[in-house]
N, C-alpha and C positions, 0 to 999 in steps of 0.2 A: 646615080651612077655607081654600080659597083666595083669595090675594090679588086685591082687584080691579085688574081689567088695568092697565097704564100705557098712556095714551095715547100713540100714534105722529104724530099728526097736526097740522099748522099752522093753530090756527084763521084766520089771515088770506088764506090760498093754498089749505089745503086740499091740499100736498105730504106725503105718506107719508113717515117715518124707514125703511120697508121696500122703497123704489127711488128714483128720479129723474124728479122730475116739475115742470112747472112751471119749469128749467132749472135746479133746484136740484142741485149738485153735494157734499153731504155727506157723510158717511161714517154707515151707520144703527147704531142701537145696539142692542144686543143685545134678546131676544123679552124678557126680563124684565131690565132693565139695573139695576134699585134691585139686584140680587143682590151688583153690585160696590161699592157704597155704604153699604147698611145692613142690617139683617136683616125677616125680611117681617113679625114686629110692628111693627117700627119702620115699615117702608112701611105699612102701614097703617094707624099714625099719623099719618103725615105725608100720607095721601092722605086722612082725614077731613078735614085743614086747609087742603087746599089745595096744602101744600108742599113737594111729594116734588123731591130734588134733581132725580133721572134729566128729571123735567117739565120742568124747568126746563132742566136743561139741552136738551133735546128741543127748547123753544121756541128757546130762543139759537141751537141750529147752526141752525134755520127762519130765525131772523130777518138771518145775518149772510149764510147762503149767500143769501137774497133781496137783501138789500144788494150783495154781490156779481154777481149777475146782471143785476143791476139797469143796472150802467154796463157791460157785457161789450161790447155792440154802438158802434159807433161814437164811445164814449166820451162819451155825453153823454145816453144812459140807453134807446135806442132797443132793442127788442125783450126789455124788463122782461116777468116775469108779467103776467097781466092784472088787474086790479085794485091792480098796484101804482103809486104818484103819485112822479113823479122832481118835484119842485121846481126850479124854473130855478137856485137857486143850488146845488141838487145838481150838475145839469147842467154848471155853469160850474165848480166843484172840479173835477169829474172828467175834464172836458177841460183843465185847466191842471195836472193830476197826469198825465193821458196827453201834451201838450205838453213838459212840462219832463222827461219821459224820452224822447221823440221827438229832443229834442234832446241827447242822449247828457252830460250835464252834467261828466263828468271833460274831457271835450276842452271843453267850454269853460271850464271854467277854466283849462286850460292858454292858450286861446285870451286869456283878461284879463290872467293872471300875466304871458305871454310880450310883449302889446302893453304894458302900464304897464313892465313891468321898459326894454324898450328905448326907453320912451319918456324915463324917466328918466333912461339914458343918458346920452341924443342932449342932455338940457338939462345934465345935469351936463357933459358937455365941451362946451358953447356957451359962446362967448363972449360973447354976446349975453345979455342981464337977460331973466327970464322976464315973459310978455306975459299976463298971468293975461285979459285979454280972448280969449284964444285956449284957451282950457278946454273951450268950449261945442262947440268944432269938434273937441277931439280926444275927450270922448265921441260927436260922431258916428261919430270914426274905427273905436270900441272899437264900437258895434253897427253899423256896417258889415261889421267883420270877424264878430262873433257874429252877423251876419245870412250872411254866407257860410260860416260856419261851420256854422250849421243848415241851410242847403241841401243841403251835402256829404254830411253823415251822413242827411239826410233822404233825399237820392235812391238812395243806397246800401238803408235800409231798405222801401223801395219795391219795390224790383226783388230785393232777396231773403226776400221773405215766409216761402215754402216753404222756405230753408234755419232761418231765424231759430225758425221751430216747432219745429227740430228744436236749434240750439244757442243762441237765447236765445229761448227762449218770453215773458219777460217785456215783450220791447219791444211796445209800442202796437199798432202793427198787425198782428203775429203774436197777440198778444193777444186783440185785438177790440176794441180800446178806442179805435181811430181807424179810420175808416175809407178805404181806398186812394186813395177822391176827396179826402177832405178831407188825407187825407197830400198829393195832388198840389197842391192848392191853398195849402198851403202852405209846399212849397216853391217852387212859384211864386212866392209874394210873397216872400219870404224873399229869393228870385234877386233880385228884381227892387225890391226895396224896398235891399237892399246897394251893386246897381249904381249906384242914382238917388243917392243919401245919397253915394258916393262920387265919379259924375261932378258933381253940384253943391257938392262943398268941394274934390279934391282933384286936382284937373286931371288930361291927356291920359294920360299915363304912368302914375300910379299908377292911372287906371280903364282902361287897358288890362292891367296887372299881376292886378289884381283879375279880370277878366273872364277870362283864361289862367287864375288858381286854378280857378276856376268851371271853365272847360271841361274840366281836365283830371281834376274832383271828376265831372263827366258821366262824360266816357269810362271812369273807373275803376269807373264802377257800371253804367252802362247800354249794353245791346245796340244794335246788333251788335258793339260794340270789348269791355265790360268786362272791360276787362285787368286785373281785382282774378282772374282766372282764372290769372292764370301768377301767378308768385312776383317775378320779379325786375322786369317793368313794375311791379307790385302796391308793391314798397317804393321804389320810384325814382318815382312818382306822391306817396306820402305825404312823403318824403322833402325832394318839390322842395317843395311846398303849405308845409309846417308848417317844415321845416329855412331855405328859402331863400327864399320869398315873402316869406313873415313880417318876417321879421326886417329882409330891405331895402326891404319897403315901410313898414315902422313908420317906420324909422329914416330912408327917404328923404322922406317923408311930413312927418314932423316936423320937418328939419331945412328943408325948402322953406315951413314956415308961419313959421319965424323969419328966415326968408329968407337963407339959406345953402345954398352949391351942397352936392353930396351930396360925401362924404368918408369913405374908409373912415376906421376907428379900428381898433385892438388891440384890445381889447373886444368890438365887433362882429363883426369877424373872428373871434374866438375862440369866442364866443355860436352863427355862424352853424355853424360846423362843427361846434359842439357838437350844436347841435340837430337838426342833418343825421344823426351818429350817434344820436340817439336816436328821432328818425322811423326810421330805418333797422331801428334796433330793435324799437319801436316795431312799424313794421309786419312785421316776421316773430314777433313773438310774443304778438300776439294775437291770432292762429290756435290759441294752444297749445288754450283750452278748446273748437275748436270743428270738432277733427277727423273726428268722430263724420259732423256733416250735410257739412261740405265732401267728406267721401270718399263721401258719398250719390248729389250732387250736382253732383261732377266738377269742383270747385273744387280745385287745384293750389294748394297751401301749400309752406310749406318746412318745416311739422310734417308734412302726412302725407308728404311725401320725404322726412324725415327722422329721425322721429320727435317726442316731446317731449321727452324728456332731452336731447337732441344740440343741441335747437334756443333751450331755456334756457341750455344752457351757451354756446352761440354768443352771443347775446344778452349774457348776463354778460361774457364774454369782449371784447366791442365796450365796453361800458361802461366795463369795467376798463384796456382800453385809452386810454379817452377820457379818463378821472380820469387814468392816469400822464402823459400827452400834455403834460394842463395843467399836472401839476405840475412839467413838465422845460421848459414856456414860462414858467413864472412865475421861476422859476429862472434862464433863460438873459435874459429879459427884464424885470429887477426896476425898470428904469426906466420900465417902461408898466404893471404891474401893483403892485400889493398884497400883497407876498410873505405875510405870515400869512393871508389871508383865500383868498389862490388854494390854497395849502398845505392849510391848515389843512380849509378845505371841503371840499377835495377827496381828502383822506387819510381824513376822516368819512363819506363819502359813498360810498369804497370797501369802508367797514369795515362799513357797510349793505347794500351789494349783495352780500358775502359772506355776511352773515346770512341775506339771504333766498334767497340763489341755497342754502345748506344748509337751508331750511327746506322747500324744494319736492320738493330731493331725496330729505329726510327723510320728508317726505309722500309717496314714492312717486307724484309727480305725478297724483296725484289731484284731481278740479273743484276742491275746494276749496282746497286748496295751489298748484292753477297760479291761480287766482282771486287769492290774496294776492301772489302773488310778480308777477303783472300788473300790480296798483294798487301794489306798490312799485315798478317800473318808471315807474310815471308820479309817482309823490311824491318820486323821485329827479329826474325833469324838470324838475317845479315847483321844486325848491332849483336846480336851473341856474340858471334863474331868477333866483329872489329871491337871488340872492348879486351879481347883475348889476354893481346899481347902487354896489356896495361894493368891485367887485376892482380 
């Protein structure tokens, strides 16, 4: 006696487990799938009651792949099935989970770490008593800068749609989860909410400093110039932005609200170079995962000229150089620094990048192994950082 059939079907859509309908993108399960579950008495027990697994599960992949499809379109639920009801507060998750990857969230932490660490600085070598009325201006400072921050990485994923399908599918508008107007509009305001915020606190000079990051975050992404095309404009753009902006307009920034002329120190000197070599790095190896669409697309890396083994070890190389640097400054200059904390950091910090520079190798520089040995490159930034305020 044969088993009666297992349904294939969604009662809410009416999408088939035996193709793609409705925009549903599952995977179907086999003509008799209880086969890998249970045996066909038992399916036949379980389908007098109601409650054959294979059903169940049959409903779940229906319900999630509709979920899914659901928010694909512009990120806030447009070109659902029909008869399916997005809620306004669906809507508004799913554009502040396409938002908050729009705006690429490792660089902005680096963006808070690196403005709080130098701001702390600038107060710890002030002679001046801290002015706690002046708090409220320098969080503007902080989304001034994350509001240029997300313009940067915003117009950059604007203008490479077609490569990002191919080397990061996930981001938003490669996705479908934002759509290219509402990308534009919001880097729009983004521009232009950063510049206002920072020409009404932070006078002529630091909103002319700020508007140069800006333009040269355009030119790096947008036609006719984008120079993110050649390799050596591409890390001398990230380099100036993130290495040299930053750090002396925090620091010029901060010291002009406690009302002191600007001044280098040892520290910031030290910080700024620092982070000059790790943009530097920074931008030649985050190309490693994404040689595949850049050599589609005729984008000029220093991974596809070079490879990715050649271009990790270069990278590590810069790094390891940068840790001995400071350990032979803190040494030669133990009256401006911190000798254990410059040392000590810095000797742990090398003993890190050798781990993961063997771990990528180890992995045969595969996604996944250049994937990790990346976010240690940037979890190595963020302790430049946070050691700042201590050396």
């Amino acid at each position: 006696m044969r088993a009666p059939p297992v349904s294939s079907g969604c009662r809410s859509c009416g999408a088939l487990a035996s193709g793609v309908q409705a925009g549903h993108a599952f995977k179907p399960l086999a003509k008799q799938p209880w086969t890998a579950l249970h045996s066909r008495a038992q399916h036949q027990a379980f389908q007098s009651k109601g409650a054959c697994p294979a059903r169940r599960l049959q409903r779940r992949a229906c319900t999630v792949a509709s979920a899914a499809s659901a928010t694909a379109d512009g990120g806030a639920g447009a070109g659902q099935p029909a008869g399916v009801v997005i809620s306004p507060i669906q809507r508004l998750v799913a554009f502040q989970q396409a938002f908050w990857k729009f705006l690429r969230p490792h660089t902005i932490r680096g963006t808070i770490l690196g403005s709080m660490a130098v701001t702390a600085r600038a107060l710890i070598e002030s002679p001046v008593a801290l002015d706690w009325s002046l708090l409220p201006r320098a969080a503007l400072g902080v989304l001034a800068l994350l509001a240029g921050n997300g313009y940067i990485v915003g117009i950059n994923q604007v203008y490479d749609v077609s490569i990002d399908k191919v080397n990061k599918p996930f981001l938003p508008i490669a996705a479908g989860e934002l759509s290219p107007a509402l990308a534009w509009v919001l880097c729009i305001g983004l521009a232009a909410a950063g510049l206002g915020i920072t020409a009404a606190n932070f006078g002529k000079e630091i909103t002319m400093l700020y508007a140069f990051g800006l333009g040269l975050g355009t030119i790096y992404s947008v036609p006719p110039f984008r120079l993110k095309r050649f390799a050596v404009s591409a890390f001398l753009i990230i380099a100036t932005v993130r290495g040299f902006l930053l750090n002396f307009g925090v620091f010029s920034a901060t010291r002009a609200a406690l009302g002191l002329p600007f001044k280098w120190s040892p520290s910031i000197i030290f910080i700024t170079c620092s982070v000059i070599t790790f943009a530097t790095v920074i931008a030649i190896t985050k190309d490693l995962p994404d040689v595949e669409g850049d050599r589609k697309y005729g984008i000029e890396t220093f991974s596809t000229r070079l490879g990715t083994r050649a271009v990790a070890f270069l990278g590590s190389g810069l790094l390891a150089a940068n840790y001995i640097t400071a350990i032979v400054v803190a040494l030669r200059m133990q009256h401006a620094f911190r000798l254990p904390v410059m040392v000590g950091a810095n000797v742990l910090f090398c003993v890190y990048l050798w781990i993961e520079t063997a771990r990528v190798d180890a992995g045969k520089y595969s996604q996944a192994a250049i994937a990790a040995y990346y976010r240690g490159v940037w979890n190595l930034f963020y302790a430049q950082y946070a050691i700042l305020p201590f050396i």
